[in-house]
N, C-alpha and C positions, 0 to 999 in steps of 0.2 A: 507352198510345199518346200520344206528341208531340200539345200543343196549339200552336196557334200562332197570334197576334192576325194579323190581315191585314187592313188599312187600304184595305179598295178594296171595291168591288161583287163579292161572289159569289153565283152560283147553279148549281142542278144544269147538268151535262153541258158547263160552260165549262172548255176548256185557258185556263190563266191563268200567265203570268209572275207570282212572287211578290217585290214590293217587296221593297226592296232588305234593311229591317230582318228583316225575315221569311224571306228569302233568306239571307241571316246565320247565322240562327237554323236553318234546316234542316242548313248547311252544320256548323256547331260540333255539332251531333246526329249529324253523319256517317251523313245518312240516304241510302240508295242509291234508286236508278230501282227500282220497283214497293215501296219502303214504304209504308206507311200513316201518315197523320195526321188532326190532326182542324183545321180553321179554324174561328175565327171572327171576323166584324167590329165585333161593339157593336153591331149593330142589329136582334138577338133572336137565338136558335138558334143552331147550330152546323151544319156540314155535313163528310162524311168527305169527306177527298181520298189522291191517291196521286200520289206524286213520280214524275215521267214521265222527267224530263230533267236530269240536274244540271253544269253549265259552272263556270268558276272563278267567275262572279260570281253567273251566273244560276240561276235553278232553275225549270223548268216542273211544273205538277203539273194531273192534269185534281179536279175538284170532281165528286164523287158527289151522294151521297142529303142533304139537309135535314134535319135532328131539330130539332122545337122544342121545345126544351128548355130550362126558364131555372131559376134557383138563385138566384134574388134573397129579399130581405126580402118578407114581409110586409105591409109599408110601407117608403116611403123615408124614408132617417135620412140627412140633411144634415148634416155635421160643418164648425162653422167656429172654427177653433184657431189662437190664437196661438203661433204657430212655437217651439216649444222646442229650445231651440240643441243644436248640435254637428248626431252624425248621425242625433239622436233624431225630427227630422223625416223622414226617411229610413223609418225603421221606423213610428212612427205610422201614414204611408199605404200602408205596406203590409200594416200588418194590417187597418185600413179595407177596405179594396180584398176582404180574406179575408174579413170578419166580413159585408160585405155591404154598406156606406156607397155611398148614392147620388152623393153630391158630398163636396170638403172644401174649404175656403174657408181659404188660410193670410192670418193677419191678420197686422200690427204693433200693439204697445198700448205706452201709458206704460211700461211695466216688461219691455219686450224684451226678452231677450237678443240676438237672433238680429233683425239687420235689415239689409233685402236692398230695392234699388229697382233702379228703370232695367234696365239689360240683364243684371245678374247676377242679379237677380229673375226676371225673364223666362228665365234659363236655368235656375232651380231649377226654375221651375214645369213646365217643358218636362220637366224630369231626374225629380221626381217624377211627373208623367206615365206617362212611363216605369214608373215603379215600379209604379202600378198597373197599367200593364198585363201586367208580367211576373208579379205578384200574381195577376190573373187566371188568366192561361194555367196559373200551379201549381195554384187553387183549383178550376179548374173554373164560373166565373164567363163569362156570354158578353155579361156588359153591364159596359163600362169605368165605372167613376166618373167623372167630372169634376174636373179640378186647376184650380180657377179663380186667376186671375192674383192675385198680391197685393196685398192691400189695407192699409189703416188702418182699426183697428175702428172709429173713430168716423165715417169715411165712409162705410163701409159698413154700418153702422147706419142712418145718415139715406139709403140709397138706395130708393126701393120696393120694387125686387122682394129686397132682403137678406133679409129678415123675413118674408114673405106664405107660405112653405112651413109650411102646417096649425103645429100648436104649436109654440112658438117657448119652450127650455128652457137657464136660466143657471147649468153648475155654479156651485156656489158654497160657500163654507165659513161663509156668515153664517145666524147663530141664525135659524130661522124657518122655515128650506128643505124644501121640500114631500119624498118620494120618488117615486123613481116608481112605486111599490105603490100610493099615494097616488093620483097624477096618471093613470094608466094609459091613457097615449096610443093611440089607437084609429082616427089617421090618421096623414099627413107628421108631419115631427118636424124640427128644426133643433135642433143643440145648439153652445151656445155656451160655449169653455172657454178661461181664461187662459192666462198665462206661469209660466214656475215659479215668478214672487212673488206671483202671481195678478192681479188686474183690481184696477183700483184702486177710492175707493169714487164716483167722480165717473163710471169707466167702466160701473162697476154700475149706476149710477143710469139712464144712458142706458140699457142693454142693456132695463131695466125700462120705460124710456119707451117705447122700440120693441115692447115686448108680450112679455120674455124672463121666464120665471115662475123664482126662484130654483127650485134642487135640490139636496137634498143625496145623496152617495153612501154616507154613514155619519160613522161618531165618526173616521174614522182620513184621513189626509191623503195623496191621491196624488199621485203625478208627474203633472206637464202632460201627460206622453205617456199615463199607465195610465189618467188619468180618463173621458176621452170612448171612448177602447176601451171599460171597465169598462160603459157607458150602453149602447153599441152594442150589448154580448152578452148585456144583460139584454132588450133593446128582441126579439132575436131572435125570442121569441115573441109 
């Protein structure tokens, strides 16, 4: 059955015109007057509905039954990653979004590839947005991540609330780094991971100031994009 995110108040027994994204999305499904689907908003459960109406733009659907029903973590895992260029950011959040990632915080660091300000920042982060919420709608997820705007790791290091999400964890490829067999996080989790030439060691040192415990993932050396997945699907249980 069609999932479909819809961005508005629902509850049982409401005929509801479906925004306009959503609207979209029934019409490209070429779903007819009495199918079935399922909404939901991001702000717990899901509930069935059934397409009453469909107009060239519009689409009415009445809202049934409530199921609470969630699919999240165990705990929440915070993902804050510096942006690995091309469309590698692209995928990143949306396998976040599948694995279960409460938020993902895209940074800038010394050794960027990929650096985005002003309004084309603002449109990435609007666009991966997007991402997870169609992430969602595939996985079966009824609570959206959060795409927070971009930032500079080093400002967002020194903000208060960047850091205060329960254990605060630095991939990292320097000798010494704990696992997480080792660390066996047992609340929130914030993971913080570099660019593909990694953090430098002056941004390491910050991350450490702000309360970031290195980690290692093993002997062998990932992608910026496969590392903090790699954390995400062990953290699963």
């Amino acid at each position: 059955m069609p999932r479909i995110h819809c961005a508005c108040g629902l509850a049982s027994g409401l005929s509801l015109a479906l925004p306009a994204g959503a609207a979209r999305h029934v019409q490209v499904l070429r779903l007819q007057p009495g199918d079935a689907l399922t909404l939901f908003n991001g702000e717990g459960g899901e509930f069935e509905a059934t397409v009453t109406q469909m107009g060239r733009s519009a689409v009415q659907v009445a809202v049934g039954r409530h199921h609470a029903i969630e699919r999240e973590m165990p705990k929440p895992v915070h993902l804050a990653v510096v942006m690995p260029a091309n469309d590698r950011m692209d995928w990143l959040v949306e396998k976040a979004a599948e694995l279960g990632a409460a938020s993902v915080q895209p940074l800038v660091s010394a050794r960027s590839v990929l650096r985005l300000q002003g309004e084309r920042a603002a449109k990435k982060a609007a666009h991966w947005q997007a991402v997870a919420v169609a992430a969602c709608e595939q996985c079966g997820r009824n609570r959206v991540p959060t795409v927070h705007p971009v930032a500079e790791l080093a400002h967002w290091l020194a903000r208060p609330t960047a850091t205060d999400a329960g254990q605060r964890l630095l991939l990292s490829l320097r000798d010494g780094g704990r696992t997480l067999r080792q660390l066996a996080p047992v609340g929130a989790v914030t993971l913080l991971n570099g660019p593909e030439g990694g953090l430098t060691a002056e941004e390491e040192a910050l991350a450490i100031a702000a309360g970031f415990t290195p980690l290692t993932l093993g002997p062998r050396v990932l992608r910026a994009e496969t590392a903090p997945l790699a954390a995400l699907a062990w953290l699963q249980g």
